[in-house]
DSSP file (Angstrom, degrees, kcal/mol; ACC not computed):
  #  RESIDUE AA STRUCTURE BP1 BP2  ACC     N-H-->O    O-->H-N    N-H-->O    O-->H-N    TCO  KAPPA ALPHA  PHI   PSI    X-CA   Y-CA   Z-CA
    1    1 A X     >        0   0    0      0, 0.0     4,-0.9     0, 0.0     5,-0.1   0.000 360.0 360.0 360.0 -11.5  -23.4  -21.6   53.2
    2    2 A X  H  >  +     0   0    0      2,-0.2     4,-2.4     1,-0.2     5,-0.1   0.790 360.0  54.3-122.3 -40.6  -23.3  -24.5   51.2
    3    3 A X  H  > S+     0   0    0      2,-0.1     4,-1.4     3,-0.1    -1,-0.2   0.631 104.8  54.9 -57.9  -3.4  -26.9  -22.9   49.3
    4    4 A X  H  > S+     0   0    0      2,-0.2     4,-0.7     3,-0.1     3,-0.5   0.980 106.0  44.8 -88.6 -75.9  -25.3  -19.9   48.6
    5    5 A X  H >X S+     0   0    0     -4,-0.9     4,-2.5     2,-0.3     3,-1.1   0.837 117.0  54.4   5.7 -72.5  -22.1  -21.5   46.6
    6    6 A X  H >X S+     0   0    0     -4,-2.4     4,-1.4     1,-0.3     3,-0.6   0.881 114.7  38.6 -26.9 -71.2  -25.2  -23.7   44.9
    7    7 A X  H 3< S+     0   0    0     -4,-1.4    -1,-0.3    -3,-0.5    -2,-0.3   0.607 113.2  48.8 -64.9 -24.6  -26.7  -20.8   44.0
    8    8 A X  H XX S+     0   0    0     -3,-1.1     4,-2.6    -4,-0.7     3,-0.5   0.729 119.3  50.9 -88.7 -36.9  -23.3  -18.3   43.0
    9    9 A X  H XX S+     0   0    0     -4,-2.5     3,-2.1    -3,-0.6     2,-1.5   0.885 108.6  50.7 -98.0 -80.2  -22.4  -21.8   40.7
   10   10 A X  H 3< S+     0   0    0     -4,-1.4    -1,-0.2     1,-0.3    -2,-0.2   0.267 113.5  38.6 -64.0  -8.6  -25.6  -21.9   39.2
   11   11 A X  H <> S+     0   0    0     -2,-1.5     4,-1.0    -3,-0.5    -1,-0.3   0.798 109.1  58.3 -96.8 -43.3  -25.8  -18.5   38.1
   12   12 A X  H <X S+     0   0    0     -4,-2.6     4,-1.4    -3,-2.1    -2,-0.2   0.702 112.0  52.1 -64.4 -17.9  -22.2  -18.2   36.9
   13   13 A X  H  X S+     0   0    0     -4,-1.2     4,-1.1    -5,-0.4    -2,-0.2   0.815 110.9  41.0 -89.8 -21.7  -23.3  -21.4   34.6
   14   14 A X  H  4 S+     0   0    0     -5,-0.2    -1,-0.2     2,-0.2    -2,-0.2   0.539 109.9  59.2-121.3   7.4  -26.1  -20.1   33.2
   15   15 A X  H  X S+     0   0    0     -4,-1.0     4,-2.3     2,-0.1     3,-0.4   0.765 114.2  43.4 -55.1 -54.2  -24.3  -16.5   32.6
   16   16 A X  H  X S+     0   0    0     -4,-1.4     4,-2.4     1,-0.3    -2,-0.2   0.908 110.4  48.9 -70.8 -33.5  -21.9  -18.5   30.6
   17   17 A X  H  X S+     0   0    0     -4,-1.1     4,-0.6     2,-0.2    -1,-0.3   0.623 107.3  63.5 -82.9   0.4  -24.3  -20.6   28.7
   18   18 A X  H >> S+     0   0    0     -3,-0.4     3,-2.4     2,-0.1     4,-1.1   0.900 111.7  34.8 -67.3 -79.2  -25.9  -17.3   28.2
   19   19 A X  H 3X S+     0   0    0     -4,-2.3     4,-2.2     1,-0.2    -2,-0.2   0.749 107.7  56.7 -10.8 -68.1  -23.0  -16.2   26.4
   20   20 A X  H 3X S+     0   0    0     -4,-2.4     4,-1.1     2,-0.3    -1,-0.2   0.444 109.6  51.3 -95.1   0.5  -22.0  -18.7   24.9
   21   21 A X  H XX S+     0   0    0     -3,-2.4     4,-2.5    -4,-0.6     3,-1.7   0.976 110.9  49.9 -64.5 -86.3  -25.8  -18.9   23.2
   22   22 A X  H >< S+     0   0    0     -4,-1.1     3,-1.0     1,-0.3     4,-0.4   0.752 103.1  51.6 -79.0 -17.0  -25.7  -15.9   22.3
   23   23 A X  H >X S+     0   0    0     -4,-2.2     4,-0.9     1,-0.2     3,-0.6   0.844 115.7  54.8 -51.4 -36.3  -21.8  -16.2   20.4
   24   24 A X  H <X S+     0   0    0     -3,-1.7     4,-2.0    -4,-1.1     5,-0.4   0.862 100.6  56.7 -54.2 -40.3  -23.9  -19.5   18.6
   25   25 A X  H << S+     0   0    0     -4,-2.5     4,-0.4    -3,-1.0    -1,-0.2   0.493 106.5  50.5 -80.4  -0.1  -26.5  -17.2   17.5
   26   26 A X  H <4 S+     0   0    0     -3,-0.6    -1,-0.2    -4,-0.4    -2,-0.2   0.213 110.8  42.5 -31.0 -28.7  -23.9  -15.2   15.8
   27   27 A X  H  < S+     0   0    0     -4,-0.9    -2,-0.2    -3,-0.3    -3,-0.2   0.683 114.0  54.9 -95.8 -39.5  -22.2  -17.7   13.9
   28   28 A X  S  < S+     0   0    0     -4,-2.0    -3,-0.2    -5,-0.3    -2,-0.1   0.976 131.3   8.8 -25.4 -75.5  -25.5  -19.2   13.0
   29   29 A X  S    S+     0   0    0     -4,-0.4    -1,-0.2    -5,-0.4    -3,-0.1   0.684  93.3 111.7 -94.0  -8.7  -26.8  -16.0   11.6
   30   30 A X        -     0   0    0     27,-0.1     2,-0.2    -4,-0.1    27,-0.1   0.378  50.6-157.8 -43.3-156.2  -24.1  -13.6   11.5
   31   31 A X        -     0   0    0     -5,-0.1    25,-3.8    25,-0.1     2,-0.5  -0.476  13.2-173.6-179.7 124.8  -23.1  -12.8    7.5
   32   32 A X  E     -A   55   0A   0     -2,-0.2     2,-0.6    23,-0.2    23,-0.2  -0.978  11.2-167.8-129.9 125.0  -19.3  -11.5    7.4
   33   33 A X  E     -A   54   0A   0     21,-1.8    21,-1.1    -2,-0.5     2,-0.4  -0.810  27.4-152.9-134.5 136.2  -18.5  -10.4    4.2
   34   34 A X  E     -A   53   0A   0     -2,-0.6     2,-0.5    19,-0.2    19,-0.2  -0.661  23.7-168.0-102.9 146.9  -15.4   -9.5    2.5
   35   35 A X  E     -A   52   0A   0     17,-1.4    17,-1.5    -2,-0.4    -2,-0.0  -0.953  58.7  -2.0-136.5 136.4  -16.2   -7.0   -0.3
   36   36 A X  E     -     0   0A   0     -2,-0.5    -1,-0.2    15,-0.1    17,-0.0   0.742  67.1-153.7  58.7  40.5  -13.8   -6.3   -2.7
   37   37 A X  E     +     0   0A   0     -3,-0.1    14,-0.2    14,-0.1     2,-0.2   0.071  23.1 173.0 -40.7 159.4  -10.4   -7.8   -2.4
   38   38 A X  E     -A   50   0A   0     12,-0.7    12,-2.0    94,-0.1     2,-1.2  -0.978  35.0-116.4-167.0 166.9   -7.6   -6.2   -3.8
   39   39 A X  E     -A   49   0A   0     92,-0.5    91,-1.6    -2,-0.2    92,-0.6  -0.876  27.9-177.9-118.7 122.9   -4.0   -6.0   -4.3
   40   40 A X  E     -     0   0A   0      8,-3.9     2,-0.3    -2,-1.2    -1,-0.2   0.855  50.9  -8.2 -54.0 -58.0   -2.6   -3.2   -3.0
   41   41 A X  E     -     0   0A   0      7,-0.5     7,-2.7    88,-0.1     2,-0.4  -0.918  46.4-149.7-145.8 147.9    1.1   -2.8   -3.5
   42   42 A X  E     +A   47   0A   0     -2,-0.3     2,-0.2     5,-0.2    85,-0.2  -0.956  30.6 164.2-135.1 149.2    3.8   -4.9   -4.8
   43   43 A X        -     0   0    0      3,-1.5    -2,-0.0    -2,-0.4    83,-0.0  -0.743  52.2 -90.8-152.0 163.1    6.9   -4.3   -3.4
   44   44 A X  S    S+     0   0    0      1,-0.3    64,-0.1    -2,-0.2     3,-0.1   0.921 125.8  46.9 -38.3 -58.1   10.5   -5.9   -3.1
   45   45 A X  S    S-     0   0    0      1,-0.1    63,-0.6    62,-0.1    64,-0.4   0.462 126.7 -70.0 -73.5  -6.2    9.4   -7.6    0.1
   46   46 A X  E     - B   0 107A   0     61,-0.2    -3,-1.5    62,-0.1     2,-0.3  -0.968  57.1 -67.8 141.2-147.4    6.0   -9.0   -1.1
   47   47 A X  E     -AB  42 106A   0     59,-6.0    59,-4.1    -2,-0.3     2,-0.5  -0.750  36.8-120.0-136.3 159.0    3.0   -8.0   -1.9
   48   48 A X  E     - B   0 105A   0     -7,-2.7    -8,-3.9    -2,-0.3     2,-0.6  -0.915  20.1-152.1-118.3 121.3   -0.2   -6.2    0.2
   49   49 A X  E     -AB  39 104A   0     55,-5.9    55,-1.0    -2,-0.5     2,-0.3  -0.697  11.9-161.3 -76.8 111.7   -3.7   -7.8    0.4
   50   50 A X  E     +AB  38 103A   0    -12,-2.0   -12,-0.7    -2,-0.6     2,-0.3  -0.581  16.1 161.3 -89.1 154.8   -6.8   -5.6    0.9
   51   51 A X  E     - B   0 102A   0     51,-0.6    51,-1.5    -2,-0.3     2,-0.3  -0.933  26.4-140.8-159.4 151.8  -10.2   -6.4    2.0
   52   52 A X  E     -AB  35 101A   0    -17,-1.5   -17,-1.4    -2,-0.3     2,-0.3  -0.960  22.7-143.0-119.3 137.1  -13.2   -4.5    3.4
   53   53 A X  E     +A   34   0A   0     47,-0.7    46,-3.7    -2,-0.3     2,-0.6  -0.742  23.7 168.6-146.7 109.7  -15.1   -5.9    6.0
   54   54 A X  E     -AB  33  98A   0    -21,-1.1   -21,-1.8    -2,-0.3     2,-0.5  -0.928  11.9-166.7-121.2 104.2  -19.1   -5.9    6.7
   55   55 A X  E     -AB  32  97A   0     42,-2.6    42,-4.6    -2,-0.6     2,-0.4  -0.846  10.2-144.6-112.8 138.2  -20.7   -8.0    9.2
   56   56 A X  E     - B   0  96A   0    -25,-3.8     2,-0.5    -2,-0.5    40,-0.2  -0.870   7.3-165.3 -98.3 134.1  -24.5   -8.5    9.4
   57   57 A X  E     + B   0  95A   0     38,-5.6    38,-0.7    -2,-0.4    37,-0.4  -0.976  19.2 162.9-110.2 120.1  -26.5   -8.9   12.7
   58   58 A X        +     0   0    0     -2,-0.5     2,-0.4    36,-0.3    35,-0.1  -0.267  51.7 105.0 -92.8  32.4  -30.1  -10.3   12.1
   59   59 A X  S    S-     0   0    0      2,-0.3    35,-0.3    33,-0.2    -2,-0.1  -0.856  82.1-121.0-125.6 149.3  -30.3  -11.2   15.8
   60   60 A X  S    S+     0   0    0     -2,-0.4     2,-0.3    33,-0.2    33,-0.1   0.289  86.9  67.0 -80.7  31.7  -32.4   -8.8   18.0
   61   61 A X  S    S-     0   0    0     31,-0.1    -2,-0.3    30,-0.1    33,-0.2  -0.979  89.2 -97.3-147.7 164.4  -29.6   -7.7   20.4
   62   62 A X        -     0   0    0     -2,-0.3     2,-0.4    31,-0.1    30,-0.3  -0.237  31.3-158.5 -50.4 139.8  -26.3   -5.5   20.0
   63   63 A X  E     -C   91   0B   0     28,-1.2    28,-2.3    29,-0.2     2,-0.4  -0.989   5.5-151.8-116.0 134.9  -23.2   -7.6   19.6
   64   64 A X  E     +C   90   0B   0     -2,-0.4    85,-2.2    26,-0.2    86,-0.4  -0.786  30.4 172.5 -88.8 142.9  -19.5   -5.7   20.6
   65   65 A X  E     -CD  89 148B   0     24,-1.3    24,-2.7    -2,-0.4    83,-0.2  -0.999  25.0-115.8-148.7 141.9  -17.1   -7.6   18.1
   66   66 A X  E     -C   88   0B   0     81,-2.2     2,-1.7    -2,-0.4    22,-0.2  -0.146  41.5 -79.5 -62.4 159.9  -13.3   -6.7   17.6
   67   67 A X        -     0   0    0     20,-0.9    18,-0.6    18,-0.2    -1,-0.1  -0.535  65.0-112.2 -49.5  88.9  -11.5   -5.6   14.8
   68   68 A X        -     0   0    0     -2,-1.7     2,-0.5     1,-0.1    78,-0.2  -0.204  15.2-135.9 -43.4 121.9  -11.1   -9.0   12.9
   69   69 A X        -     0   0    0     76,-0.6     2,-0.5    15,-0.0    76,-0.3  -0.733  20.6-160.7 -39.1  77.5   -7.6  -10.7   12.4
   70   70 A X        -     0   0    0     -2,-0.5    12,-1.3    13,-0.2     2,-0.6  -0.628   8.0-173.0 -84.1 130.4   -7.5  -11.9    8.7
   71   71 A X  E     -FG  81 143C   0     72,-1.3    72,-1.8    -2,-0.5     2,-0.7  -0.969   4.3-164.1-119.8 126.9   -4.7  -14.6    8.3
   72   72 A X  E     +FG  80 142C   0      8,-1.1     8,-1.8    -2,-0.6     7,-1.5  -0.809  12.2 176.0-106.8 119.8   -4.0  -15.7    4.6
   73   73 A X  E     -FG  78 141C   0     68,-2.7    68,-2.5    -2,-0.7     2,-0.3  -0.834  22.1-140.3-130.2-160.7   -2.0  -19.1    4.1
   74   74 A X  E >  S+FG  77 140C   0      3,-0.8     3,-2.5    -2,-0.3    66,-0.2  -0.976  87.1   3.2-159.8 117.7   -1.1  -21.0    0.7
   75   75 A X  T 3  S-     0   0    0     64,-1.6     3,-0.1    -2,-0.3    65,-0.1   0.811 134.9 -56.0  70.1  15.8   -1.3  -24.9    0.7
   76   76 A X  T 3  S+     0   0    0      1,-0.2     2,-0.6    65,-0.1    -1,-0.2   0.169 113.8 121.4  79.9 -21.7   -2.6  -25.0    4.4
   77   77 A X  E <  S-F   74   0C   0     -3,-2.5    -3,-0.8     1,-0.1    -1,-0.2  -0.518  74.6-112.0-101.2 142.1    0.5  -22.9    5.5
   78   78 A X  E     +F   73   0C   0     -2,-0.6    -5,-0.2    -5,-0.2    -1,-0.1   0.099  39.8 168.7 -62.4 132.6    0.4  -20.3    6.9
   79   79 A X  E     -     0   0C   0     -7,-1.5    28,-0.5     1,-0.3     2,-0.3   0.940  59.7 -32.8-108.1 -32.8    1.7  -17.7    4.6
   80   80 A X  E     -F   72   0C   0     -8,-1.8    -8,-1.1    26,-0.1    -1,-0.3  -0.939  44.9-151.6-160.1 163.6    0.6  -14.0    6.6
   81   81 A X  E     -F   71   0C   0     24,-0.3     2,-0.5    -2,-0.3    24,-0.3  -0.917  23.7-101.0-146.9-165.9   -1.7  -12.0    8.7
   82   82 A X        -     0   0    0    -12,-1.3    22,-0.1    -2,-0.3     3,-0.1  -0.944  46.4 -91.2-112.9 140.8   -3.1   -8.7    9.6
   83   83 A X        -     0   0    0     -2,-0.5   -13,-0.2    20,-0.2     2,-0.1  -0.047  46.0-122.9 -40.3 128.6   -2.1   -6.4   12.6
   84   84 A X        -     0   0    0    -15,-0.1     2,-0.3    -3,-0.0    -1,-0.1  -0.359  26.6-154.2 -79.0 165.0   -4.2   -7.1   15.4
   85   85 A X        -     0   0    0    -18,-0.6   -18,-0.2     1,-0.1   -16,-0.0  -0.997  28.6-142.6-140.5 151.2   -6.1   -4.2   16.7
   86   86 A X  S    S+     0   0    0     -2,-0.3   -19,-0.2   -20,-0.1    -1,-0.1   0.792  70.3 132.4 -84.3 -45.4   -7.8   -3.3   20.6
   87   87 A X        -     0   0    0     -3,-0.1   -20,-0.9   -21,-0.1     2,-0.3   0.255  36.6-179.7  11.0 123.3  -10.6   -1.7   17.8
   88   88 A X  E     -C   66   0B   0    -22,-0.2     2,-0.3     2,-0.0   -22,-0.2  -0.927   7.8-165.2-121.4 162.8  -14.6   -2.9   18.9
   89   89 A X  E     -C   65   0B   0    -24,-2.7   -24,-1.3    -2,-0.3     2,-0.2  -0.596  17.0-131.5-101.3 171.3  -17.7   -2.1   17.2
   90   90 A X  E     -C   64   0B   0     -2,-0.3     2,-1.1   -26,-0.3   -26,-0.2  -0.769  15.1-160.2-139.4  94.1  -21.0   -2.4   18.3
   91   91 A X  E     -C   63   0B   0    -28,-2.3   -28,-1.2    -2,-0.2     3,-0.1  -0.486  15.9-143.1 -63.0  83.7  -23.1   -3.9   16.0
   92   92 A X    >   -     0   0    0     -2,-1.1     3,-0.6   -30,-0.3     2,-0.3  -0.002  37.7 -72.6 -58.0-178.6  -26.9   -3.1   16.7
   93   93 A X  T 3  S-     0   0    0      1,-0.3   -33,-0.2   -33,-0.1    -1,-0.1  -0.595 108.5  -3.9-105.1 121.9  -29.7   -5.3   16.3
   94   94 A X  T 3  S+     0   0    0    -37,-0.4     2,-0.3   -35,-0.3    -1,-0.3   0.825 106.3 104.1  71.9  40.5  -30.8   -6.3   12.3
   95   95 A X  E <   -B   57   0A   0    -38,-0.7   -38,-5.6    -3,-0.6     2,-0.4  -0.940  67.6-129.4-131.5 166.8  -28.2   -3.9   10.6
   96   96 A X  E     -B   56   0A   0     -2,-0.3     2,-0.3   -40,-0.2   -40,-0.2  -0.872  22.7-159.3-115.6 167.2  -25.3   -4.5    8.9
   97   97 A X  E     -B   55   0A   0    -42,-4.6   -42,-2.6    -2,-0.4     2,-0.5  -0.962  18.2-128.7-143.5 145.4  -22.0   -2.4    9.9
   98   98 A X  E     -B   54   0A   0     -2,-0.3   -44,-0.3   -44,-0.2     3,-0.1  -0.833  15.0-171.7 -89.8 137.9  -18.8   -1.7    7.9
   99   99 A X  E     -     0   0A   0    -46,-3.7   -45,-0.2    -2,-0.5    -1,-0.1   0.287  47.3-131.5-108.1   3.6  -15.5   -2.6   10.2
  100  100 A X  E     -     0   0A   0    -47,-0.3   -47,-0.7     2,-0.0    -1,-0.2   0.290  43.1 -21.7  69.1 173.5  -13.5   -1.0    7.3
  101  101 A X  E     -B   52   0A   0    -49,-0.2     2,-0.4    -3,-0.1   -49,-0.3  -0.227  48.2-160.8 -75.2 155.5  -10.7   -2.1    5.6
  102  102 A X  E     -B   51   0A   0    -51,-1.5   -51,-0.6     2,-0.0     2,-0.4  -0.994  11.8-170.7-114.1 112.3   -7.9   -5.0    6.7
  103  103 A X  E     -B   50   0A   0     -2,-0.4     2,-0.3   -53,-0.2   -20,-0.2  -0.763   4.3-178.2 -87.6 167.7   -4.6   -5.1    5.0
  104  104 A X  E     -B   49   0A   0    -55,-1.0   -55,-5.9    -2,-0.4     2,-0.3  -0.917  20.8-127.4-177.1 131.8   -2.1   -7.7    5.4
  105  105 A X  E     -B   48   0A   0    -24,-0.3     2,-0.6    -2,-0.3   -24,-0.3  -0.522  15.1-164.0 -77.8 134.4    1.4   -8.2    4.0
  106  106 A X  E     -B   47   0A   0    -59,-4.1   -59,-6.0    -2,-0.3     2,-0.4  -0.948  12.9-143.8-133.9 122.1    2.3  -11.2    2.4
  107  107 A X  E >   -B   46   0A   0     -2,-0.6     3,-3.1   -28,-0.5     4,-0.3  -0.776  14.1-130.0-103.7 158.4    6.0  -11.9    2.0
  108  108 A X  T 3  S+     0   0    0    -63,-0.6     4,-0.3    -2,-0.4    -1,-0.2   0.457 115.9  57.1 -66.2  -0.8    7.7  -13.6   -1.2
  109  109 A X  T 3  S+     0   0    0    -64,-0.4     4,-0.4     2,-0.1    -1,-0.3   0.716 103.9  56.9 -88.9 -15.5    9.7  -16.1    1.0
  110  110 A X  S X  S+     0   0    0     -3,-3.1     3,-0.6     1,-0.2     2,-0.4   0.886 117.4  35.9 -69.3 -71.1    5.6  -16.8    2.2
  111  111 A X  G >  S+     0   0    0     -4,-0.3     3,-3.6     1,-0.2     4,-0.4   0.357  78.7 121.4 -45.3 -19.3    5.2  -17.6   -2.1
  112  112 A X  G >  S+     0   0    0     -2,-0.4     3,-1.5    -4,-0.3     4,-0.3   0.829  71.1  51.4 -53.3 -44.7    8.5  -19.2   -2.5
  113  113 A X  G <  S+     0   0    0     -3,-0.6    -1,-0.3    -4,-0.4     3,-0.2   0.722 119.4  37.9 -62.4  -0.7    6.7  -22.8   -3.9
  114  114 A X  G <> S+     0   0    0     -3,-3.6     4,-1.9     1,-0.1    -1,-0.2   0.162  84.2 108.3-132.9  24.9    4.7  -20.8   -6.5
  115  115 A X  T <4 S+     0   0    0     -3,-1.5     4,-0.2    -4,-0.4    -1,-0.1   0.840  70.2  56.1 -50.3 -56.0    7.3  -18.7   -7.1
  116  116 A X  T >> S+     0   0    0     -4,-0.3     4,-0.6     1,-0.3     3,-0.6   0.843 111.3  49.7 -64.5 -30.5    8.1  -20.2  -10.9
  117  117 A X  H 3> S+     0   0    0      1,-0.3     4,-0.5    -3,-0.2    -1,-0.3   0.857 110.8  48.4 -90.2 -35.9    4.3  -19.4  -11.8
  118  118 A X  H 3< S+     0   0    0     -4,-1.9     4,-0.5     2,-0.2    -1,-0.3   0.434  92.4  78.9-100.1  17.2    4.4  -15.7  -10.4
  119  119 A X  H X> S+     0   0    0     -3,-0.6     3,-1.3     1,-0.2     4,-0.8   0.952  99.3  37.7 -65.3 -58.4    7.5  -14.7  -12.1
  120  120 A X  H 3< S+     0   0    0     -4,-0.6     4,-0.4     1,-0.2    -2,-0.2   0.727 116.5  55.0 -39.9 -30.9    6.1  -14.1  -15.2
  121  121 A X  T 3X S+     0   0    0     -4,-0.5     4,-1.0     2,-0.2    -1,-0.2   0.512  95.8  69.8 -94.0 -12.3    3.0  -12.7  -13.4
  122  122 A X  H <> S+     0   0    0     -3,-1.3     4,-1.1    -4,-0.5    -2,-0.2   0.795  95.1  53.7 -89.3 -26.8    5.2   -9.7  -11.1
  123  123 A X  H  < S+     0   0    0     -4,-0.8     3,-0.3     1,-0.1    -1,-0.2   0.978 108.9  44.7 -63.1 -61.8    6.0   -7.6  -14.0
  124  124 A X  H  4 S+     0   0    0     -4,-0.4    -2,-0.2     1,-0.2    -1,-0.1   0.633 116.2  51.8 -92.1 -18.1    2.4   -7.2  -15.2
  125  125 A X  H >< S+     0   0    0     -4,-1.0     3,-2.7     2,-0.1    -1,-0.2   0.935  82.0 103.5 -63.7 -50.8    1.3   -6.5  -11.3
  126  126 A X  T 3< S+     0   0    0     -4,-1.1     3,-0.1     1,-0.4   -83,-0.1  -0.159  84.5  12.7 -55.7 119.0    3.7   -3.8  -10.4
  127  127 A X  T 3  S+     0   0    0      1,-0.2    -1,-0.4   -85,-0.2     2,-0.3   0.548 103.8  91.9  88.5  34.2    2.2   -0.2  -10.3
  128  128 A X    <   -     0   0    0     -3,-2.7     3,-0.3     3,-0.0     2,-0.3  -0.982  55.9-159.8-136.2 173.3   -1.2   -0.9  -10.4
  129  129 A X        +     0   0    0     -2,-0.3   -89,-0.2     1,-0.2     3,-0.1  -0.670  62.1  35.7-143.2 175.0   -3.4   -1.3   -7.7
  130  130 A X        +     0   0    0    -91,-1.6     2,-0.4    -2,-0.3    -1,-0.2   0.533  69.1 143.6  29.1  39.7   -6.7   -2.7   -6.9
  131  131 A X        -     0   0    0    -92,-0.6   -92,-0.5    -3,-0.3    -1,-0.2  -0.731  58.7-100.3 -77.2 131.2   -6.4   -6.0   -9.4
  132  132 A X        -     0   0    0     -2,-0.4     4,-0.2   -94,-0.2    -1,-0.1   0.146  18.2-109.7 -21.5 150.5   -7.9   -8.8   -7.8
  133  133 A X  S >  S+     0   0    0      1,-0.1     3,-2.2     2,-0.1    -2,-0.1   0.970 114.1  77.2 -30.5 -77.5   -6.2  -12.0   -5.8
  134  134 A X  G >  S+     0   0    0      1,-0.3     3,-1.9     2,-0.2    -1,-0.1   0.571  77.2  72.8   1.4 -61.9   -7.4  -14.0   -9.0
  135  135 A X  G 3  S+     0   0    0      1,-0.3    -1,-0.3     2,-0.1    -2,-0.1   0.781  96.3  53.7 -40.5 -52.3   -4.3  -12.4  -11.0
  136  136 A X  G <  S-     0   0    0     -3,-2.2    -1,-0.3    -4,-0.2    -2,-0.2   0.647  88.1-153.1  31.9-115.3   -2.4  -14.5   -9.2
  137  137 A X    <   +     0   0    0     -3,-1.9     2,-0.3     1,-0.3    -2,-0.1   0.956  45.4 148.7  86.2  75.1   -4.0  -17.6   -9.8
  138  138 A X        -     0   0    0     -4,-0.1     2,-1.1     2,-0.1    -1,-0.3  -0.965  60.5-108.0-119.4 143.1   -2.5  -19.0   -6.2
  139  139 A X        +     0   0    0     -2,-0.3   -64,-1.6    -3,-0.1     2,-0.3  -0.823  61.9 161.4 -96.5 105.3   -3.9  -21.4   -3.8
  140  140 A X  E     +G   74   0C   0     -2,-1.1    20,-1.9   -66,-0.2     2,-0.3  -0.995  14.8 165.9-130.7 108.2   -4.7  -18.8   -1.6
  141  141 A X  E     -GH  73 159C   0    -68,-2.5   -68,-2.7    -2,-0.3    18,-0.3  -0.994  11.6-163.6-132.1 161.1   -7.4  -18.9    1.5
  142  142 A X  E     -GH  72 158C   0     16,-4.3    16,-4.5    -2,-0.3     2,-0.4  -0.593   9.8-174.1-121.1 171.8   -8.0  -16.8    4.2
  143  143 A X  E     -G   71   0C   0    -72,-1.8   -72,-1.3    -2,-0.2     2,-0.4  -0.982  13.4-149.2-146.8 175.0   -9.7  -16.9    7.6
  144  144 A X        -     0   0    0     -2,-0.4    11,-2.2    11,-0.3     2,-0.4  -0.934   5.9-150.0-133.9 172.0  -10.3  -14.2   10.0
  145  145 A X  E     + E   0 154B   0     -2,-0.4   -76,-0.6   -76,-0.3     2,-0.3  -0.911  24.0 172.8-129.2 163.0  -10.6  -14.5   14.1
  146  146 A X  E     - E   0 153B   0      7,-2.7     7,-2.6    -2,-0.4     2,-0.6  -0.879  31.5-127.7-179.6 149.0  -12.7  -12.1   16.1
  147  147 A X  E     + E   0 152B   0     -2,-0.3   -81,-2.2     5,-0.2     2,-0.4  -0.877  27.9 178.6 -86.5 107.1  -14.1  -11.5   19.6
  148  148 A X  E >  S-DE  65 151B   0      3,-2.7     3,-2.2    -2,-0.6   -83,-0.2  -0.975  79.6  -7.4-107.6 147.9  -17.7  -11.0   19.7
  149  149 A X  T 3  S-     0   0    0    -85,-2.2   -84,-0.1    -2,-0.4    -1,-0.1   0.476 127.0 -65.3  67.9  -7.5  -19.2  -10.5   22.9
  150  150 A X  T 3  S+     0   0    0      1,-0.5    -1,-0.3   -86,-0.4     2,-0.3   0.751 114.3 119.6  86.8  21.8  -15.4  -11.4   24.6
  151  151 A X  E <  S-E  148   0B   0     -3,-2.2    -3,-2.7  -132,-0.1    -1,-0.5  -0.857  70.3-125.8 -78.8 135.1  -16.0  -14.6   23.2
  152  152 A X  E     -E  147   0B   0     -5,-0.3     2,-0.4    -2,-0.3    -5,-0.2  -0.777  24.6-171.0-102.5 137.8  -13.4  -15.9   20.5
  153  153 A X  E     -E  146   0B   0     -7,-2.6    -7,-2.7    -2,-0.5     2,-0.4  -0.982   7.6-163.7-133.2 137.9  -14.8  -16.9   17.2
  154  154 A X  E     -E  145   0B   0     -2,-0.4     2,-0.2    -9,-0.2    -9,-0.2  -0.984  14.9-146.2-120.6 105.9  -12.7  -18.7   14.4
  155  155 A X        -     0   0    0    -11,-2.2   -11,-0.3    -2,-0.4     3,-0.1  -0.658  26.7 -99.6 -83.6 151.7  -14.2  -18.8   10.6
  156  156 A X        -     0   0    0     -2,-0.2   -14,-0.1     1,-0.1    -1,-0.1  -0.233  45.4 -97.0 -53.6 139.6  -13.7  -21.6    8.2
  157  157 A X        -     0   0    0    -14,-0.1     2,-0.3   -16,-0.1   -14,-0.2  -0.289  47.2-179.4 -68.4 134.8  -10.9  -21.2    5.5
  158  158 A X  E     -H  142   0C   0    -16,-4.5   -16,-4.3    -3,-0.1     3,-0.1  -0.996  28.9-103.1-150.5 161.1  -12.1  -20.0    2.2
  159  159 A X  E     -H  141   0C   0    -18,-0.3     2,-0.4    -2,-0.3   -18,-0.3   0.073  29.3-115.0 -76.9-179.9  -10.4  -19.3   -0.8
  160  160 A X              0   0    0    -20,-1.9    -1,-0.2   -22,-0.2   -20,-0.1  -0.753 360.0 360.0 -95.0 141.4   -9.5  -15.7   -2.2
  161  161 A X              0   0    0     -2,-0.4   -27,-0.2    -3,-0.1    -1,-0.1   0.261 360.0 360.0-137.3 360.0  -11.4  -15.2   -5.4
């Protein structure tokens, strides 16, 4: 009995380090790219952030990966995020795949410290759509979260350009 157990722990350990390999071989090589930022809308309540969303697999097996979470903060704090979604893909082996676009609302009580700097800037936004982040000129970075494999993966904050 007591080889059986051995064997059931050994298996379940190197199932998980399987995993958890291959969720390293995915941040290793992956390439997630945000293409095209944009500003959507500006509205009473705040403004809408666009992105479209591409991930590359160079690894020689499928990965299933969610619909990415993008969360945008300002200073380090967390200013917004995007609706999560039950969405997966399945990313084949050596392509890249589009995961389509993310929006995400960002309200003006999230801006309130840079507030004096976009007043002048909210007039010249309002009715057109798809000017850059840039316009701004906010310290603005995002990150996204995402499942790959049912494994949770966290990217580094980077700025909106």
């Amino acid at each position: 009995m007591k080889n059986l157990l051995a064997i059931g722990i050994t298996g379940t350990l190197l199932y998980l380090g399987f995993r958890a390999f291959g969720l390293n071989r995915f941040n290793v090589y992956s390439v997630v790219r945000t293409l095209n930022p944009r500003i959507t809308k500006v509205t009473l309540t705040g403004l809408s952030l666009a992105t479209d969303i591409s991930i590359d697999n160079p690894t020689n097996t499928s990965l299933k990966v969610s619909k990415p979470v993008v969360t945008i903060t300002t200073g380090g704090k967390f200013a917004a995020s995007s609706v999560p979604s039950t969405e997966t893909f399945t990313i084949a082996p050596q392509t890249r795949s589009a995961l389509g676009t993310i929006e995400v609302e960002v309200p003006w009580t999230s801006l309130t410290p840079y507030i004096s700097n976009l007043v002048s800037r909210i007039p010249s936004l309002i009715g057109k759509t798809g000017q850059s982040p840039a316009a701004l000129d906010l310290p603005m970075e995002y990150y996204y979260t995402v499942y790959v494999n049912d494994l949770f993966y966290q990217s580094s904050p980077e700025k909106i350009a």
